[in-house]
C-alpha positions in Angstrom: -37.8 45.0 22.4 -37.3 44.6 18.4 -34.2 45.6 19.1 -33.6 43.0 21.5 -35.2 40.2 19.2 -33.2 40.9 16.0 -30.1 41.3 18.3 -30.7 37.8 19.7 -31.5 36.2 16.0 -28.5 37.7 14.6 -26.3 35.9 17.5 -28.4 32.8 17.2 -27.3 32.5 13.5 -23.5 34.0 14.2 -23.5 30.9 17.0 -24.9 28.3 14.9 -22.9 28.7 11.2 -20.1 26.3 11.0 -16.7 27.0 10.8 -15.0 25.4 7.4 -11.4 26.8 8.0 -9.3 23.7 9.1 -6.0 24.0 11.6 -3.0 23.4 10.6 -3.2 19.9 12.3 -6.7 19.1 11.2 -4.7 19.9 7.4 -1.5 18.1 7.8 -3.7 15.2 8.8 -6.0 15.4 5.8 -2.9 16.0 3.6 -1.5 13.0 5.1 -4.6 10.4 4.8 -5.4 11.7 1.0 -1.1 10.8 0.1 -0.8 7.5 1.4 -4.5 6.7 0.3 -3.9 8.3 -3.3 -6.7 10.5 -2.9 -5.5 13.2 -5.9 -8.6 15.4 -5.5 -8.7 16.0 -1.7 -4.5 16.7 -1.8 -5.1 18.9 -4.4 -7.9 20.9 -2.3 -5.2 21.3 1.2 -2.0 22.0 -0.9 -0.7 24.8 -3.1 0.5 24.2 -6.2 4.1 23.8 -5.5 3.3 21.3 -2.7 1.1 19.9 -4.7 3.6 19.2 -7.5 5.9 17.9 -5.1 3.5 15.3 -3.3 2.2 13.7 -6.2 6.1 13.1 -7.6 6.8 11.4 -4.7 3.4 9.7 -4.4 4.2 8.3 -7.9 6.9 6.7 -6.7 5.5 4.7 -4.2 3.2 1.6 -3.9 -0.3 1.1 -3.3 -1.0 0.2 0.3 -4.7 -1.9 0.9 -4.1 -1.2 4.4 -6.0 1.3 6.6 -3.0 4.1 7.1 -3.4 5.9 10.2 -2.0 9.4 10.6 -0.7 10.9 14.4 0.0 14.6 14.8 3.3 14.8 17.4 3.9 18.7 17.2 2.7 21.5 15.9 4.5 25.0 15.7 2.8 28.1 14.3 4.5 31.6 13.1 2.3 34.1 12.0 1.5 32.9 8.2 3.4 29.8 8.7 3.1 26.8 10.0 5.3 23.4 10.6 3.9 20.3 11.6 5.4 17.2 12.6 3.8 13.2 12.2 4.4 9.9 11.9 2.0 7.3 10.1 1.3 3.6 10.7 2.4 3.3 6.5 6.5 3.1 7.5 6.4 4.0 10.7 8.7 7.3 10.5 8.1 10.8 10.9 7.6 13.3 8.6 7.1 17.4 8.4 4.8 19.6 6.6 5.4 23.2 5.9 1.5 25.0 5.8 1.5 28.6 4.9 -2.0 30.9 4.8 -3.5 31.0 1.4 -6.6 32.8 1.2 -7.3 32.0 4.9 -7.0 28.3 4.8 -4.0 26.4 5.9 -2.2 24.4 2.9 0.6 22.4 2.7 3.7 23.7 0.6 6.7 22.3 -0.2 10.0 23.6 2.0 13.6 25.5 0.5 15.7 23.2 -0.5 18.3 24.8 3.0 15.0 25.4 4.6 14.9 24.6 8.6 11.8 24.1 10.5 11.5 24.8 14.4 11.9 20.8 14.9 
């Protein structure tokens, strides 16, 4: 009967705790809100260092935007450690693709090869 009880806790606890680990969409999507919204801390937590170099360049570069920006995941391929995903955003209106790779068992967006192709 412990055996039973402590069984059934154990599962109770293993059912309840929450998972942090983000998809690679739920990432691209965060990556996406925090660049067009300039928000350098949360980029910096769903990037690596290379992608975050190259975001924040190109952020630099562009103007500040009082409007609500509003993000829309339209594929999604995933290879093992790596991971492409497509969007488009209400900010211009064209698409654009991430490159995610596994870092420590969370998804974060890195910047692609120069001749680099992706699956779209």
């Amino acid at each position: 009967m412990k055996k039973i009880v402590i069984c059934s806790l154990v599962l109770l606890f293993l059912s309840c705790s929450e998972s942090t680990t983000k998809s690679p969409s739920e990432t691209a999507k965060a990556v996406a809100g925090s660049f067009f919204s300039k928000d350098e801390s949360a980029l910096k937590k769903h990037t690596t260092t290379e992608g975050y170099a190259s975001l924040i360049t190109v952020q630099n570069m562009i103007p500040d935007s009082d409007k609500n920006i509003e993000v829309e995941i339209l594929d999604e391929a995933v290879d093992g450690e790596i991971a492409w995903i497509k969007y488009s955003s209400t900010y211009d209106g064209k698409t654009g693709i991430f490159k995610l790779v596994r870092e420590n068992g969370q998804w974060k967006v890195t910047s692609k090869r120069p001749r680099e192709k992706g699956p779209f």
